[in-house]
SEVEXZA-633513 format. One record per residue (C-alpha): x, y, z; residue number from 1. Coordinates in steps of 0.001 Angstrom, whole numbers, plus 500000, padded with zeros to 6 digits. Example, Ala and Ser with C-alpha at 12.3 -4.5 7.8 and 13.67 -1.06 7.14 Angstrom:
<drenlums>
<drenlum c1="512300" c2="495500" c3="507800" seq="1"/>
<drenlum c1="513670" c2="498940" c3="507140" seq="2"/>
</drenlums>
This chain:
<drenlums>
<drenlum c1="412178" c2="194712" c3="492863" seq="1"/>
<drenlum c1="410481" c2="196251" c3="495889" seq="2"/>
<drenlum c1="409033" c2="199133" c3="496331" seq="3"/>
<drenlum c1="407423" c2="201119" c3="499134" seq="4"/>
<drenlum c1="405323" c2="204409" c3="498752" seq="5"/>
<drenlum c1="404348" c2="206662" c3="501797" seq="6"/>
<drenlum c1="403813" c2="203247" c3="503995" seq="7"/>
<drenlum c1="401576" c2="204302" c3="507296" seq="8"/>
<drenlum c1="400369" c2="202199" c3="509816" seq="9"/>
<drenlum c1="398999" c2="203488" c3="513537" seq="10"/>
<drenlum c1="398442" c2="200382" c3="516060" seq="11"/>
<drenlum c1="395269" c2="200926" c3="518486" seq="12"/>
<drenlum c1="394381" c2="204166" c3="517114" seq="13"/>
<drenlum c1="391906" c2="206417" c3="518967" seq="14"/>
<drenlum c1="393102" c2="204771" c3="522391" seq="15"/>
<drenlum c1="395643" c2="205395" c3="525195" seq="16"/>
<drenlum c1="398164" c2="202659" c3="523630" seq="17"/>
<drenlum c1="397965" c2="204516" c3="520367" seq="18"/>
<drenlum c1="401084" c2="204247" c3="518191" seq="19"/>
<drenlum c1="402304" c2="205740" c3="514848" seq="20"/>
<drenlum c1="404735" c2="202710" c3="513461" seq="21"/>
<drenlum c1="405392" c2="203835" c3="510679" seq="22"/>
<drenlum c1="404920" c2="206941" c3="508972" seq="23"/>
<drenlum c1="404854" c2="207555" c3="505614" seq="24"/>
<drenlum c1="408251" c2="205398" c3="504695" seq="25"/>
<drenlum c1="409138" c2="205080" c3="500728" seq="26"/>
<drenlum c1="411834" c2="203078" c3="499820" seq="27"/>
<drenlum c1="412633" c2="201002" c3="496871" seq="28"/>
<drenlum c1="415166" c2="198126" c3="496651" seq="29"/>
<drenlum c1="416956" c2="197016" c3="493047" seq="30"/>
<drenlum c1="417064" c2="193865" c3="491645" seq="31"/>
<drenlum c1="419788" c2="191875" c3="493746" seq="32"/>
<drenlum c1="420324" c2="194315" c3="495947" seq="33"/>
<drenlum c1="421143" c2="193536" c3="499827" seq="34"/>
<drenlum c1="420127" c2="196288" c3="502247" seq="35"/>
<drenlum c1="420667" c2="195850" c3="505936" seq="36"/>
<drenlum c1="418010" c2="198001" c3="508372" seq="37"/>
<drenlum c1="419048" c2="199313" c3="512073" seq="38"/>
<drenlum c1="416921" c2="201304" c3="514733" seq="39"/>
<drenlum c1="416474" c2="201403" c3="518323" seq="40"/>
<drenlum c1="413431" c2="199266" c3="519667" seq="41"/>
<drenlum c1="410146" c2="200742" c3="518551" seq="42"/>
<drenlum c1="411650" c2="202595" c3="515171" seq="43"/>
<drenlum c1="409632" c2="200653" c3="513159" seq="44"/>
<drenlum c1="412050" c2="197815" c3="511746" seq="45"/>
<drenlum c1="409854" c2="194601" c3="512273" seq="46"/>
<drenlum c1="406582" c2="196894" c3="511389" seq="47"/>
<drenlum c1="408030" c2="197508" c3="507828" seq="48"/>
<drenlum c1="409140" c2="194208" c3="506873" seq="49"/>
<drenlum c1="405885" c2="192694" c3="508569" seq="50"/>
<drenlum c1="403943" c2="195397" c3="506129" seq="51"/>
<drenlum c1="405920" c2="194009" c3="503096" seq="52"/>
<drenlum c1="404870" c2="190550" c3="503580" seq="53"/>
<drenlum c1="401115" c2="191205" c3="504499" seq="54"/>
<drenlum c1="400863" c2="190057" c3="508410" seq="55"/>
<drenlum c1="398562" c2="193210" c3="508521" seq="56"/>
<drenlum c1="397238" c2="195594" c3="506198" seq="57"/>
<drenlum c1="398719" c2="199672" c3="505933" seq="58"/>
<drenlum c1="396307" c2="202393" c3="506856" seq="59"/>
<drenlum c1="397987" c2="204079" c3="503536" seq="60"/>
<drenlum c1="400457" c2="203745" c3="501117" seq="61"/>
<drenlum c1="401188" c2="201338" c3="498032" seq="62"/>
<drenlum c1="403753" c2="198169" c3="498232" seq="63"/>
<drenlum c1="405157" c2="196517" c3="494807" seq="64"/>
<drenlum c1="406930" c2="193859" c3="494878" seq="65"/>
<drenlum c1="408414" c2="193003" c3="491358" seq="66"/>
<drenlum c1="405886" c2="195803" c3="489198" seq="67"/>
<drenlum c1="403185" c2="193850" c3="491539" seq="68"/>
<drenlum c1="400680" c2="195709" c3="493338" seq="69"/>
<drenlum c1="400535" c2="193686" c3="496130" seq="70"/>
<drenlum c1="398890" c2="195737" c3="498690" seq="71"/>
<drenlum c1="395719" c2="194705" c3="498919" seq="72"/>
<drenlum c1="396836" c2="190899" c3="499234" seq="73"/>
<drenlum c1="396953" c2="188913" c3="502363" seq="74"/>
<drenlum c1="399899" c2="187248" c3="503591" seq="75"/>
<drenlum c1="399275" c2="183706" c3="502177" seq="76"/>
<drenlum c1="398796" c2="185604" c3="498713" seq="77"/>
<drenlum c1="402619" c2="187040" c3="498953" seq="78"/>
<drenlum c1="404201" c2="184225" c3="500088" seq="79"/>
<drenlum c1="404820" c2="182796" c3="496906" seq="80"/>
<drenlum c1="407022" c2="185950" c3="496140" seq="81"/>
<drenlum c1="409218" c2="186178" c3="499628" seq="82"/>
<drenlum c1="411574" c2="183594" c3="501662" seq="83"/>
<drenlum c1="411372" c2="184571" c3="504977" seq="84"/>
<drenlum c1="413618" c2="183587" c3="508311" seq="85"/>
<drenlum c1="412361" c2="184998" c3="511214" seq="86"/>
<drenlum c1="414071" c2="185646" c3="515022" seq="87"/>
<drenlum c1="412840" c2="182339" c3="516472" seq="88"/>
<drenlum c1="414840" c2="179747" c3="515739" seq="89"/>
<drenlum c1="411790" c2="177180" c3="516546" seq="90"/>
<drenlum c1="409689" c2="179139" c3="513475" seq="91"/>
<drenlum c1="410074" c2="178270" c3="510429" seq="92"/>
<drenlum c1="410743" c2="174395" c3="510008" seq="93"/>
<drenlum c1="408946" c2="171385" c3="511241" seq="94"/>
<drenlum c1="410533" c2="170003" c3="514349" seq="95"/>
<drenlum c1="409242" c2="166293" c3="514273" seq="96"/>
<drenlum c1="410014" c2="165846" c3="510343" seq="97"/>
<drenlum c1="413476" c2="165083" c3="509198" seq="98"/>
<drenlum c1="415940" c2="167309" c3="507537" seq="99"/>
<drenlum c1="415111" c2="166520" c3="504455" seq="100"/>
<drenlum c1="411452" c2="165974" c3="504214" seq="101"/>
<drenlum c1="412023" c2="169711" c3="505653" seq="102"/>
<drenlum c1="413834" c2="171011" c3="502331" seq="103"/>
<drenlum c1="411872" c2="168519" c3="500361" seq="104"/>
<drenlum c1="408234" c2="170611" c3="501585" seq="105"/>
<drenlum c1="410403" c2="173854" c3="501053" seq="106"/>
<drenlum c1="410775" c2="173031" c3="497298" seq="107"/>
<drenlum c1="407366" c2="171845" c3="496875" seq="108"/>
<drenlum c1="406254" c2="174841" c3="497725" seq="109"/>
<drenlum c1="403426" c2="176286" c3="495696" seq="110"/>
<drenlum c1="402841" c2="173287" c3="493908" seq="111"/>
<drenlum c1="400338" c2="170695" c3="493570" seq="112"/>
<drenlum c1="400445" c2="167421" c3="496047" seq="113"/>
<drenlum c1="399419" c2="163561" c3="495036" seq="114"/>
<drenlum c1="399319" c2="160323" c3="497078" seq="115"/>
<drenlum c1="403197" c2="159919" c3="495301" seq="116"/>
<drenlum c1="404793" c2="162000" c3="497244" seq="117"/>
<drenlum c1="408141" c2="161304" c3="498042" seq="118"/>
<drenlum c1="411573" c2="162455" c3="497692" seq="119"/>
<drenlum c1="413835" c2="160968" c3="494587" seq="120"/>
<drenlum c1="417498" c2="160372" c3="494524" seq="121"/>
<drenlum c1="418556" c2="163350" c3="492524" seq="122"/>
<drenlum c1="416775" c2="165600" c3="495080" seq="123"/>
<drenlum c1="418585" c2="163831" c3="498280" seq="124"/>
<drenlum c1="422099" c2="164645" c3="496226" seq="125"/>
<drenlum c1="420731" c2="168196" c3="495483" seq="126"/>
<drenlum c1="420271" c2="168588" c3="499022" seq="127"/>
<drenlum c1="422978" c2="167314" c3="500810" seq="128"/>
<drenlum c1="425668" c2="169212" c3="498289" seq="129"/>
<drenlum c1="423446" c2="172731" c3="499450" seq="130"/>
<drenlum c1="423434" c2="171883" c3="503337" seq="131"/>
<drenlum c1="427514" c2="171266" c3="502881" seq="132"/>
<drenlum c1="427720" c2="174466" c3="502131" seq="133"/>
<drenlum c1="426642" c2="176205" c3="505507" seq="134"/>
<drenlum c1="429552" c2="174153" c3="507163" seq="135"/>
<drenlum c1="427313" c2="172823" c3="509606" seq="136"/>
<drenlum c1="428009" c2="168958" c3="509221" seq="137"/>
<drenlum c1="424107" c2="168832" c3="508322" seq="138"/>
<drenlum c1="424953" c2="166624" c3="504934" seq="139"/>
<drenlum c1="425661" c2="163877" c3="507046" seq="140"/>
<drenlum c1="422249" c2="164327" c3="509286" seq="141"/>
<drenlum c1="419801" c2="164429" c3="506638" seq="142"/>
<drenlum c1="417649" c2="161840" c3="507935" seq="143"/>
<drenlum c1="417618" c2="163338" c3="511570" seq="144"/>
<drenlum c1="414628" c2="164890" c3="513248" seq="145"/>
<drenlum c1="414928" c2="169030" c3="512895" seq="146"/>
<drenlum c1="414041" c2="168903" c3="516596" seq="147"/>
<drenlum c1="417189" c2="167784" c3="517546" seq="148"/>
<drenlum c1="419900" c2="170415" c3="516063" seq="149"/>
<drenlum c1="420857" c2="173638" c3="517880" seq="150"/>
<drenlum c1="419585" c2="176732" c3="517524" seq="151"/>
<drenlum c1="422037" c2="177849" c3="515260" seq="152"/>
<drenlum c1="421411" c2="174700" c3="512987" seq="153"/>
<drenlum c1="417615" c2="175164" c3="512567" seq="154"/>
<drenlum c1="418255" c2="179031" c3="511326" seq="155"/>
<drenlum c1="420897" c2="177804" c3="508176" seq="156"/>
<drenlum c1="418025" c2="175450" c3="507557" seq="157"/>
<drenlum c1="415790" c2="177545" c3="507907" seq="158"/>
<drenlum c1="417874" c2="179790" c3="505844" seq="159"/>
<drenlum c1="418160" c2="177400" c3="503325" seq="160"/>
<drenlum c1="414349" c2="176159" c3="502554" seq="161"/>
<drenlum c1="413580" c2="179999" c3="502401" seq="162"/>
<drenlum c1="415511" c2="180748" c3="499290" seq="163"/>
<drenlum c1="415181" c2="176897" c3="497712" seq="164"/>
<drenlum c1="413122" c2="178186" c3="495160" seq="165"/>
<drenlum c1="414014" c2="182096" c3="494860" seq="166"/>
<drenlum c1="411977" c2="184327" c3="496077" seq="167"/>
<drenlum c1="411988" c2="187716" c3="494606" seq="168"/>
<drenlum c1="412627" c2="188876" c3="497940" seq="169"/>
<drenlum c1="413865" c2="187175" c3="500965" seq="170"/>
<drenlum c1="413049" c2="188984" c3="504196" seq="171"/>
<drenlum c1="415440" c2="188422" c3="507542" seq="172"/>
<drenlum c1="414239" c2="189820" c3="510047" seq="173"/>
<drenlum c1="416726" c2="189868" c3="512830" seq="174"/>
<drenlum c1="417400" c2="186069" c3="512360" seq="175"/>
<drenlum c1="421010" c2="185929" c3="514343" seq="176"/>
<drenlum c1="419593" c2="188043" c3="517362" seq="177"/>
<drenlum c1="418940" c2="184035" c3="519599" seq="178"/>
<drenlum c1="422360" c2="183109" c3="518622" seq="179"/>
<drenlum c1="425170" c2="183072" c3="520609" seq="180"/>
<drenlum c1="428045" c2="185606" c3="518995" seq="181"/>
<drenlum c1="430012" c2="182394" c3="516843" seq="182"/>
<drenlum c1="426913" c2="180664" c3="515250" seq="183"/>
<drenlum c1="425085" c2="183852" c3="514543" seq="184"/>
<drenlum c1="428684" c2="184778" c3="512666" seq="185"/>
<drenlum c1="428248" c2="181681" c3="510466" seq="186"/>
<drenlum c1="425021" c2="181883" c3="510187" seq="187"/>
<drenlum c1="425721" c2="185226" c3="508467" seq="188"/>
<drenlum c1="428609" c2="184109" c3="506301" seq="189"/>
<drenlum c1="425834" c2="181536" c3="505035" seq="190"/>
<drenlum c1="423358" c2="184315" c3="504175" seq="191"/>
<drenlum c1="426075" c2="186317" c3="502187" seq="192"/>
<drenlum c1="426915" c2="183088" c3="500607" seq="193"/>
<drenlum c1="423410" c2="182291" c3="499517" seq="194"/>
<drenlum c1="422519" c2="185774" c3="498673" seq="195"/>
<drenlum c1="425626" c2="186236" c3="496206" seq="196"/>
<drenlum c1="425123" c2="182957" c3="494715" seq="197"/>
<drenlum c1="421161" c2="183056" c3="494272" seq="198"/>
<drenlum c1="421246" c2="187227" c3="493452" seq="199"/>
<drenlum c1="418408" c2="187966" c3="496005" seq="200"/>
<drenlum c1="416940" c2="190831" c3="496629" seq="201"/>
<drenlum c1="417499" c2="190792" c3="500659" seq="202"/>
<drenlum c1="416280" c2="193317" c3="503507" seq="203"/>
<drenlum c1="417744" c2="192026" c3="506510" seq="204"/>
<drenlum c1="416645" c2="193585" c3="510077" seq="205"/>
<drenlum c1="419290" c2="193892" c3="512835" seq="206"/>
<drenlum c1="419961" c2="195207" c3="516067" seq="207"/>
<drenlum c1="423767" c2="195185" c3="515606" seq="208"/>
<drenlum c1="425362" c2="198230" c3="514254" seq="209"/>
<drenlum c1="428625" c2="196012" c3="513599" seq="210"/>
<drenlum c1="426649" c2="193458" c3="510993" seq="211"/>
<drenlum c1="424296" c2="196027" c3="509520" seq="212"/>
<drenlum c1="427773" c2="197678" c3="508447" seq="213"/>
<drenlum c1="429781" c2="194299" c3="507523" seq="214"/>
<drenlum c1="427103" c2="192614" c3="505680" seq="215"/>
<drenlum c1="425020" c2="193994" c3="502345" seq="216"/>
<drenlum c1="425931" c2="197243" c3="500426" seq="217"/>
<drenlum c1="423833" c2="199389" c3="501721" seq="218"/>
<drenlum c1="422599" c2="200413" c3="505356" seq="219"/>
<drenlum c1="418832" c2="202189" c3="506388" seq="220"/>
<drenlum c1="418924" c2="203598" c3="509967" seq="221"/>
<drenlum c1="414555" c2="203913" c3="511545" seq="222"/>
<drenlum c1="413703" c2="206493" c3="513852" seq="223"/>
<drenlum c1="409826" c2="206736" c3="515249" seq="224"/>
<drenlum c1="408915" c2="205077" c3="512063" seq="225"/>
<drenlum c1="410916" c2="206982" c3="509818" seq="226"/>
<drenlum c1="414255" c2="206415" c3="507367" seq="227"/>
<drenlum c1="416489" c2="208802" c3="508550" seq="228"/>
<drenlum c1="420024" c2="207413" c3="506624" seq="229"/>
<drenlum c1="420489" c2="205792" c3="503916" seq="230"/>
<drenlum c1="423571" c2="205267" c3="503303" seq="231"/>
<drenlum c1="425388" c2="203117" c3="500657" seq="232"/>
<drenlum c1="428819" c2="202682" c3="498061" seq="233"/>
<drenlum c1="432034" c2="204211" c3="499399" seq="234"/>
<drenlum c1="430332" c2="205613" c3="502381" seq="235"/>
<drenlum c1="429077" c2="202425" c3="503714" seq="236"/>
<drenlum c1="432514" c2="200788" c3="502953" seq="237"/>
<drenlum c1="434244" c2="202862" c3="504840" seq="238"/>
<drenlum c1="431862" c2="202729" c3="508092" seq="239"/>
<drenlum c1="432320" c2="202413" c3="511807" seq="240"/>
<drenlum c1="430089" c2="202214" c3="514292" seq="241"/>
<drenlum c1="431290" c2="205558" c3="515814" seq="242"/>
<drenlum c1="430474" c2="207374" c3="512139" seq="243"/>
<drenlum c1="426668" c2="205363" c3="512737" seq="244"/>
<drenlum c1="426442" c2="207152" c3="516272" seq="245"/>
<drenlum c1="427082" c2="210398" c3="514965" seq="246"/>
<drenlum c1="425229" c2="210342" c3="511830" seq="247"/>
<drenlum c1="422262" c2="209642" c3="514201" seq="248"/>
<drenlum c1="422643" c2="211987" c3="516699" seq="249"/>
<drenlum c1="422720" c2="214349" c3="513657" seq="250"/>
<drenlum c1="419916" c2="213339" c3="511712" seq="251"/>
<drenlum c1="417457" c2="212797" c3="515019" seq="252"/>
<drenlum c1="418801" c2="215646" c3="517476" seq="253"/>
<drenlum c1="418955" c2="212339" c3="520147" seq="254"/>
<drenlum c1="421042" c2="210279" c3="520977" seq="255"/>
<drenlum c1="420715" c2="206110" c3="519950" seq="256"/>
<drenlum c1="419012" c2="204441" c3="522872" seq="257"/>
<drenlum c1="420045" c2="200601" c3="522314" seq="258"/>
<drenlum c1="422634" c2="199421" c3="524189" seq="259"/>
<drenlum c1="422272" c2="196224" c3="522775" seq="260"/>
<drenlum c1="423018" c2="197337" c3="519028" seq="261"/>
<drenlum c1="426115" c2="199837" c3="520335" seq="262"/>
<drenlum c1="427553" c2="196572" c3="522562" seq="263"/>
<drenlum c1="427530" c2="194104" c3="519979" seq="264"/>
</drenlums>
């Protein structure tokens, strides 16, 4: 479903703030499949995913995405194959529209837009049985302004309108990092939920060890722009955080640098 060949991408080059972000990364994700990425700040996490969905172009390397060549597209181009929720709860959702003219642009998506716009009954039903299902209480608010509900609240929605029409690959990219420690939990239990139900191919950036080895079935560690583990099945499964640590301080010769992602 997505596939990345020798990826490369240097930001600045030929000046003092030159940086290699990634270099040469290959990896390819199966149809369905939910893989969760960790790395210290600056291993390249946000660089890859931002690669996959076009917000700049690789200096080499191919990226499929379903048998699509998709390299040489910009980002509005790829769009119509990825759901994305990104770390900023504010991003992604239109603060002074309601709820459901929200999900209601979310599934229009793509398509083509008259003077009869509007949203019909079956839709509103369609809508508020899905937003019962993050356990938010957000069925009852449909008609309130987006700019009103908590953090927490605008990522499920956000959540939500990303995979309304199923994307062949839906892209987190560290979406529960703003969150206090109890909504970013159920904001998680909603992304399994919607993953498993809606079979989505998911690559989901965090910066805690713990939920990269709860959540998805199998786990990519970045180091200076490189995948060092890749771990999955029984191994992953069977997981702590400790096992993470060692693996690596093995695989790197250094020891992991983010507090944040051990602490968590």
């Amino acid at each position: 479903m997505i596939r990345l060949e020798n990826i490369r991408k240097t930001f600045n080059p030929g000046t003092i703030n030159e940086k290699l972000a990634l270099d040469g990364i290959s990896l390819t994700l199966k149809d369905s499949e939910f893989v969760t990425v960790i790395g210290g700040n600056g291993a390249g996490k946000s660089t890859m995913l931002n690669a996959l969905a076009g917000v700049w172009p690789v200096d080499a390397g191919r990226i499929w995405i379903d048998d699509i060549d998709v390299t040489g597209l910009p980002e509005y181009k790829r769009a119509k194959y990825l759901g994305r929720v990104f770390q900023d709860p504010m991003t992604g959702t239109a603060s002074d529209m309601e709820i459901e003219e929200n999900l209601a642009l979310a599934a229009r998506r793509g398509q083509k837009r008259g003077l009869g716009w509007g949203i019909t009954k079956a839709e509103k039903e369609e809508y508020r049985q899905k937003l019962s299902q993050l356990g938010l209480g957000l069925e009852n608010r449909m008609t309130a302004k987006v700019g009103l509900l908590s953090g927490g609240q605008r990522q499920a929605l956000t959540l939500l309108m990303a995979t309304l029409q199923k994307p062949r690959a839906l892209l987190l990219d560290e979406h529960t990092a703003a969150l206090d420690p109890k909504t970013a939990q159920k904001v998680l239990e909603a992304t399994d939920r919607v993953v498993q139900e809606n079979h989505l191919t998911t690559l989901m950036i965090t910066h805690n060890m713990r939920d990269a080895i709860e959540h998805g079935e199998r786990l990519i560690m970045l180091s200076d722009g490189k995948i060092i583990l890749d771990i999955s099945g029984e191994e992953k499964k069977h997981l702590t955080v400790e096992d993470l640590l060692h693996k690596f301080e093995e695989a790197s010769g250094q020891e992991f640098a983010n507090d944040q992602a051990i602490l968590s």
